[in-house]
N, C-alpha and C positions, 0 to 999 in steps of 0.2 A: 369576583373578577380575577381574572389572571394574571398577575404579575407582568409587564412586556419585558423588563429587564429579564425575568427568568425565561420568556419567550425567545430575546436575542440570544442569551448565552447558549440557550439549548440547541439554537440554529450554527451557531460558531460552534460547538463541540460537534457537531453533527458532518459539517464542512470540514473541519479539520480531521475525522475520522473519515472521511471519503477521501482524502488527499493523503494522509499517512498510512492508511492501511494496504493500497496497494503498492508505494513502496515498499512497506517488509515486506510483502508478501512475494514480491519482483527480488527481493535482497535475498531470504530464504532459500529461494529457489533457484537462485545463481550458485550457490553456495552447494546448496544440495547437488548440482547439477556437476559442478568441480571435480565430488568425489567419484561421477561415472560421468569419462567422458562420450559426449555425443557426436557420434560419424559426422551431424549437421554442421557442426563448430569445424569440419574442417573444409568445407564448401567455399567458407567465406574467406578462409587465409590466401 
């Protein structure tokens, strides 16, 4: 039988990598994006 405790843990590590990874991923790429700036970034000022 399968464990359900190792069933929930794995389902909350799994939630929290869908919810933390596209923050860095959104953070990275702001970052990245800093060192060349984008004509679009000046659309919005």
């Amino acid at each position: 039988m399968i464990d359900m405790d190792n069933v929930q843990f794995a389902g909350l590590l799994l939630i929290s990598l869908a919810l933390v990874i596209p923050v860095l991923y959104s953070f990275f790429v702001d970052n990245h994006k800093k060192g060349t700036p984008d004509p679009r970034d000046n659309e919005h000022q």
